[in-house]
N, C-alpha and C positions, 0 to 999 in steps of 0.2 A: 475406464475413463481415458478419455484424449491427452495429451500433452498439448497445453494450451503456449507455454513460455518452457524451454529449454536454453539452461544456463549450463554451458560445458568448457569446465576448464580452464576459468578465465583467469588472468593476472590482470591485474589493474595497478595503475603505479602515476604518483605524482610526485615531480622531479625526479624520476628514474629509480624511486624508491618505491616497491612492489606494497601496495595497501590490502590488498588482495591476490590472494595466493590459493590458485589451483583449484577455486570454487565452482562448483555446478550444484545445480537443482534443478527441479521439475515441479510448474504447478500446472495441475490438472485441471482443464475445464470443470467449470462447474462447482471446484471447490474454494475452501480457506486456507488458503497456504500460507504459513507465519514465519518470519527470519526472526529469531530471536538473539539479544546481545544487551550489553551493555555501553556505554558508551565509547567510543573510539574501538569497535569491536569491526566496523567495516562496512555496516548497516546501509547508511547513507552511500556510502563508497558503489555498492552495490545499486542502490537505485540508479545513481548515474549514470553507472556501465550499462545497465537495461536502456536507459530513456539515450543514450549516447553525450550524454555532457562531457565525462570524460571515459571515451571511448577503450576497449579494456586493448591494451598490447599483443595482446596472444589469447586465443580460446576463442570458443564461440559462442554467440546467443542467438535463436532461433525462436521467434513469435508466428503461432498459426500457419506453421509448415513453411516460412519466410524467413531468410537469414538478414540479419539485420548491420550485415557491414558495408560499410559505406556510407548509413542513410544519415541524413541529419537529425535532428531533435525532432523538428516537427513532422519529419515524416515519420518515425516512428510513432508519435501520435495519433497519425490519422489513418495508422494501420487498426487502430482501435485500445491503445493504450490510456488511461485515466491516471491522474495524480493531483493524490488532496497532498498537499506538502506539511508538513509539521509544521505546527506555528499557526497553523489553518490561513494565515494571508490573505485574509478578504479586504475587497476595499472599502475603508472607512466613511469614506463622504459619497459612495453611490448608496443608495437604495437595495432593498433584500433583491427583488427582482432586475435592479441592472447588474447586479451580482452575479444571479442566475444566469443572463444571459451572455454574458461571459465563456459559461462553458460552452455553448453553442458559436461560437465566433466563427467559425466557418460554417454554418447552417445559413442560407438564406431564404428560405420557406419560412413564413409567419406562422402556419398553418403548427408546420414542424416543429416548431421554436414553442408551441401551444403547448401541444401533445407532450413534449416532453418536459414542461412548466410543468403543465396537471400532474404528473407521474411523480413530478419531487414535490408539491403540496400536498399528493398523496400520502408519499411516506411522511412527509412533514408537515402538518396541520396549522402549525404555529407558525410558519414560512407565509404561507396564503393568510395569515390572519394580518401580520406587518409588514405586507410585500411591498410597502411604498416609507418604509421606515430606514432612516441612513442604519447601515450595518456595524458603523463606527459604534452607536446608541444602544445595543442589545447587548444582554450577556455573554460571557464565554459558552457557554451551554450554546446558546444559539447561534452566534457564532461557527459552532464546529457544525451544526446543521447548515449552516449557508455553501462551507467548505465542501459538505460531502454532496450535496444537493449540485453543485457546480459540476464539482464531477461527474454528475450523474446526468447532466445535460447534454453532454457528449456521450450518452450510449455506449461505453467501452466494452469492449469485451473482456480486456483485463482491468479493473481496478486498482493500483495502488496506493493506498494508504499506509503514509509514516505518523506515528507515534500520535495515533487519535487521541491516547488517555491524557498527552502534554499538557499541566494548566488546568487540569477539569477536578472539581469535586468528586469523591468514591462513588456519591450518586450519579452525576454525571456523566460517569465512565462506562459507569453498568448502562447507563441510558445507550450509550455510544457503543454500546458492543452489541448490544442486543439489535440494533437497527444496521450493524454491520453484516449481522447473521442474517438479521429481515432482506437484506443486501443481495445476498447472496441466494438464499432459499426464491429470491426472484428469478435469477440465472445468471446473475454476473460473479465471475469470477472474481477471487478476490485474496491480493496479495499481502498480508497486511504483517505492519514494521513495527515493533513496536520490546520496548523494557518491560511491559505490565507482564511478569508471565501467568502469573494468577489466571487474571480476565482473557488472555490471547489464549490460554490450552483449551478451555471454557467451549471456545466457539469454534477453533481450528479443526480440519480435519489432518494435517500434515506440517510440520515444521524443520525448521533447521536450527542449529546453534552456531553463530560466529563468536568467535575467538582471535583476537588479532589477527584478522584479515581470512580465514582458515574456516570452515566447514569442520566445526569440531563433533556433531552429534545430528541427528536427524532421528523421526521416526514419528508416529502417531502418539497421542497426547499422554499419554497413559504410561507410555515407554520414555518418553522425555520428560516427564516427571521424575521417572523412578533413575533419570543417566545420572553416574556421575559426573560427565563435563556438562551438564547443565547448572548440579551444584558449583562445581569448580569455576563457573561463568559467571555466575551471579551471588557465588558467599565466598568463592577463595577456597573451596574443599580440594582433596585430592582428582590428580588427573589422570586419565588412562581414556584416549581417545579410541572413540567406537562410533561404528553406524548401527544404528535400529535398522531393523529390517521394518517394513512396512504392511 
């Protein structure tokens, strides 16, 4: 597999105070690559450094053989980057389909703006059935379908999605992982952020674990079950920092 996103070495720091510390990763075309944490673990800290909100002080990040300093937000977007944000943030008083086309805001082809309408009715049936219903008026369930459907209007070649499970029923969630795999088994890459570690090993092919700001454990799913700074991340067990090999 390619290296699709290359994360090396970054610090990250607001108010001169390091949030991130000495992190890299790699997600590979093609697959489910997970950061796993708990809260105030770096999670979000991390998105930002990627998308350049707040841009990391030192280290580098590299998207699709492209280094990405310098660039603003939206140019890293339009390199081919996606982001369903936590919280899912749709807007309440448009409509499912002015929702949609949202994610397409720099497309001007009707045609184009069609095609990739159809592709998110596709995966989401219930989307085409209330396309003209305000998004404020639908469930949380549906909701996170309008969310990831946006994103998927813009064609990304990376995905990332934070904390889809946020808000959702257990059904709900399982609904939300399983179409995030559907996601991906399409060909999009996909980076996904999330506390559930249950449902995220499930569908991930590769993961990380942050730790106050720190890349405390990585490896395939099966070996990040069994880390102890996976326990130590999310129950307070003992710690003895290691990398899985992959």
């Amino acid at each position: 597999m390619s290296v699709l996103l290359a994360v090396a070495n970054i610090f990250t720091a607001y108010d001169k105070v390091d949030v991130l510390t000495d992190v890299s990763m790699d997600v590979n075309a093609g697959s489910i690559t997970c950061i796993l944490g708990s809260n105030g673990a770096g999670k979000t800290s991390l998105i930002r450094s990627i998308l350049r909100l707040t841009p990391p002080r030192a280290g580098a990040i590299n998207f699709d053989g492209k280094s990405l300093e310098g660039l603003k937000t939206h140019d890293v977007i339009r390199l081919g980057i996606g982001v369903i944000p936590e919280g899912r943030r749709i807007f309440a008083k448009m409509t499912v389909t002015e929702n949609l086309r949202l994610g397409a805001y720099s497309v001007t082809s009707e045609r184009l703006i069609k095609r990739r309408m159809d592709r998110v009715f596709t995966v989401f049936p219930r989307l085409q059935e209330r396309a003209k219903q305000l998004a404020g008026t639908m469930s949380g369930g549906e909701q996170a379908m309008i969310s990831i459907g946006r994103g998927l209007m813009g064609e990304p070649k990376l995905l990332i999605i934070d904390e889809p499970s946020l808000g959702l029923s257990p059904l709900l969630v399982q609904e939300n992982f399983k179409i995030i795999r559907n996601i991906a088994e399409e060909g999009v890459t996909v980076l996904l952020v999330e506390q559930n570690i249950e449902q995220t090993l499930t569908i991930a092919n590769y993961g990380y674990v942050l730790l106050q700001g720190r890349v405390v454990a990585q490896g395939n799913p099966g070996l990040l079950r069994a880390d102890p700074e996976v326990q130590r991340a999310y129950f307070g067990g003992p710690s003895e920092r290691r990398s899985a090999p992959s």
